[in-house]
Phi, psi and omega in degrees: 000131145355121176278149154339158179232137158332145193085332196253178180253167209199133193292152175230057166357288188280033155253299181093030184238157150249126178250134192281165175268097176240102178255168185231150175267169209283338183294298189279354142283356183304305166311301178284355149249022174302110159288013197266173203287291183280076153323095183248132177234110197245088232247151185260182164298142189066006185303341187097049175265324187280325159272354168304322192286347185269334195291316168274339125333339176271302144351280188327287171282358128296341166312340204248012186056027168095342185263167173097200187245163190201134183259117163230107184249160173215141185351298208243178170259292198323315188271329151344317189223059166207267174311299162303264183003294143348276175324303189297294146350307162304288167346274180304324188317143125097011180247191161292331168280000181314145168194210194226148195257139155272106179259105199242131156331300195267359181190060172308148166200137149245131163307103167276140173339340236235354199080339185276181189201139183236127221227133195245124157196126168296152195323353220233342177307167169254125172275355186280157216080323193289119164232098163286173173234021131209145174258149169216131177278155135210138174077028171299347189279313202273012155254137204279170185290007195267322175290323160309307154345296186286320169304287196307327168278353175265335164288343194309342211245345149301317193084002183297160185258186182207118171278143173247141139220133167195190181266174187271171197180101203297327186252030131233068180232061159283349164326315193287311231243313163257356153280292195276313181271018160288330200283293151305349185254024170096348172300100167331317175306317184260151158183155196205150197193113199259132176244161168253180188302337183265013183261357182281127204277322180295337170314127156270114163309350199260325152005274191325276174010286173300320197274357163307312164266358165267347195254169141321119163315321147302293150001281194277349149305342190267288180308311198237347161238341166082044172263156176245118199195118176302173177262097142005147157044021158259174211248352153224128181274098208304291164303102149301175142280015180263352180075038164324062176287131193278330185294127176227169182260331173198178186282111197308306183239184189265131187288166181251012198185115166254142166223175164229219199192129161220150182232107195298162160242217169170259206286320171311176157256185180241096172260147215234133201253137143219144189223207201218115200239112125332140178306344152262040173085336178291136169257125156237122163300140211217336179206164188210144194221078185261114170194157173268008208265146182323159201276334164321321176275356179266331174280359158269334154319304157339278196313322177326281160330302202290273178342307178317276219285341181258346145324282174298332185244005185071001196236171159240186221266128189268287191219165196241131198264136155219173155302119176331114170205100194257353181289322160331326191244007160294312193293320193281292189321309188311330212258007171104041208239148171265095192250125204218142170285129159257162212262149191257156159216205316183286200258004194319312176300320205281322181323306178273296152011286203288353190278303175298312187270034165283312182256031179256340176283001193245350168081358192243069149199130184208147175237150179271133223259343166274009205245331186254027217262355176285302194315287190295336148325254241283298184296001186281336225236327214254119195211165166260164177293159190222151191235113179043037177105338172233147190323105174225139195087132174302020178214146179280128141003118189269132162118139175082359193242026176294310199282001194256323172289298171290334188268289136019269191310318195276327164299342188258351170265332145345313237232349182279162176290357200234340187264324177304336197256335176300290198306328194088029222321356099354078190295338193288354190258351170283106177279156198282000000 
């Protein structure tokens, strides 16, 4: 006979019960007996974090005898109503919470056996209204701090608790900041607990292996242990030490200034920048345009753009930095757009580098953090070569870098001295 599958059910001879089958490995009881309010299960792949999340989501809702409302959010409605779903279904068969899922478009749910109800929702979905009396994000890392906020203010009125399990994920790791060191500094409310992919018995090792010797050390600590583990040699640092973040959720205020950026493609891709100068100087990225799709759609994307922002805000987008193209910038020009070659040289590279982190160490570069995400893909990844641990050579690692490129062009052109003193930097003395 078969050994058991998570889930199923299986005679208990010195009971004479019938029982479902959950066995857990040492990460995930950990989770489950834990009392503390905020959970994080911080898991490599295939570690078992999606069935840990139902089982304690399942826990959960009996405390409360099956009634009431219950919350499960996820990044995507896909993975939400595929995996998680999946997972949940496995779980519940054959208990008192078995019920029937409403895949209603606009408000997916399930009707549990029990009379409650788990209300599916996505990062992007509306929560108002939802008083749950528990949340479980999965795959909560890959969602911004702002869905967390929100899981926490619909909980307010239960006092319920709320589980994360997910891999780790460098441009969203408000985990660290709000979770794991409260956790470490001793709050009872929090705890979290990182497992790799290899304490799950069902896991194939020789995978891990492989990918163990294909990946980056950091990579695979990210991916297969469920670490949070910067990229060696990278070259710009979203977090200082001052605990500085460069990641914002949205543009604190409306700019006094739009400029853009392009980094041409062909065989590549092509990425297009548009970002906001604010009265204080700050550039925030504010929209990303990453694609391989002919260059004709990307420059009606452009035009697109340019029309948005002076609808709304009265003003256009004043200049577009682009990569040397020139029948491209011919093109921008006809349509009315102030589209410019930036000029390239020697040191070109380092030059615009030495610009971005000028102003990151300085807090006046911030990116909006769903408005951006090939952007933040990439800076996560964009490093110099490293030899035994040290840096060698001025220039970063080639492949991977049009939005690195692009973003480059638009700081050195903000930022040049002869374009600062053209603009007025002071935007109220420039007319649109």
């Amino acid at each position: 006979m078969s050994e058991p599958r998570w889930g199923d059910l299986c005679y208990d001879n010195s009971t004479g019960q019938t029982l479902k089958w959950f066995p857990l490995h040492e990460g995930q009881k950990d989770i489950i007996n834990s009392q503390a309010r905020f959970l994080l299960a911080l898991g490599g792949a295939d570690s078992g974090k999606t069935s840990l999340g139902t089982l304690w989501f399942s826990n959960e809702i009996q405390k409360y005898g099956g009634a009431g409302h219950y919350l499960i959010c996820t990044p995507t409605f896909s993975i939400g109503l595929s995996s998680t779903f999946e997972a949940w279904e496995a779980t519940v068969s054959g208990t008192i919470l078995k019920g029937k899922m409403i895949r209603d478009n606009a408000n997916p749910r399930y009707i549990l056996g029990t009379g409650g109800t788990v209300y599916f929702k996505s990062a992007g979905g509306d929560f108002e209204g939802l008083k749950p009396n528990a949340a479980w994000l999965d795959e909560g890392c890959n969602v911004s701090e702002e869905v967390f906020n929100k899981c926490v203010k619909r909980l307010g009125h239960s006092g319920g608790r709320l589980l994360i399990t997910s891999t780790p994920y460098l441009t969203y790791n408000w985990v660290l900041s709000r979770i794991m060191r409260p956790c470490d500094q001793g709050n009872p409310l929090y705890y979290y607990r990182c497992f790799p992919s290899w304490m799950n018995p069902t896991t194939d090792l020789k995978h891990i292996e492989e990918e163990r010797k294909r990946l980056p050390p950091w990579r695979f600590a990210m991916d297969y242990e469920g670490r949070f583990e910067q990229c060696p040699g990278v070259v710009y640092e979203l977090i200082d030490r001052n605990g500085f973040n460069a990641i914002v959720e949205e543009a604190k205020e409306r700019g006094v200034a739009y400029f853009g950026s392009i980094d041409w493609g062909g065989s590549d891709s092509t990425c297009v920048l548009l970002a906001q100068i604010d009265n204080s100087e700050t550039i925030t990225i504010i929209r990303e345009h990453y694609t391989k799709e002919p260059i004709t759609d990307t420059l009606k994307k452009i035009k697109d753009w340019n029309t948005e922002i002076h609808e709304t805000t009265g003003k256009h987008v004043r200049r577009w930095f682009c990569d040397h193209r020139p029948e491209n910038i011919r093109v921008l020009r006809r349509e009315g757009m102030n589209a410019r070659a930036v000029k390239k040289g020697a040191n070109s590279i380092q030059f615009g580098i030495s610009l971005v982190q000028s102003r990151l160490r300085l807090g006046s570069l911030k990116f909006v953090r769903d408005a951006c995400p090939n952007l933040l893909r990439e800076i996560a990844e964009y490093r110099y070569a490293l030899a035994e641990g040290v840096v060698v050579g001025e220039k970063p690692l080639p492949g991977n870098d049009h939005a690195m490129d692009a973003l480059s062009y638009l700081v050195r052109g903000i930022d040049h001295k002869q374009f600062r003193q053209l603009t007025k930097y002071h935007y109220g003395e420039s007319k649109e």
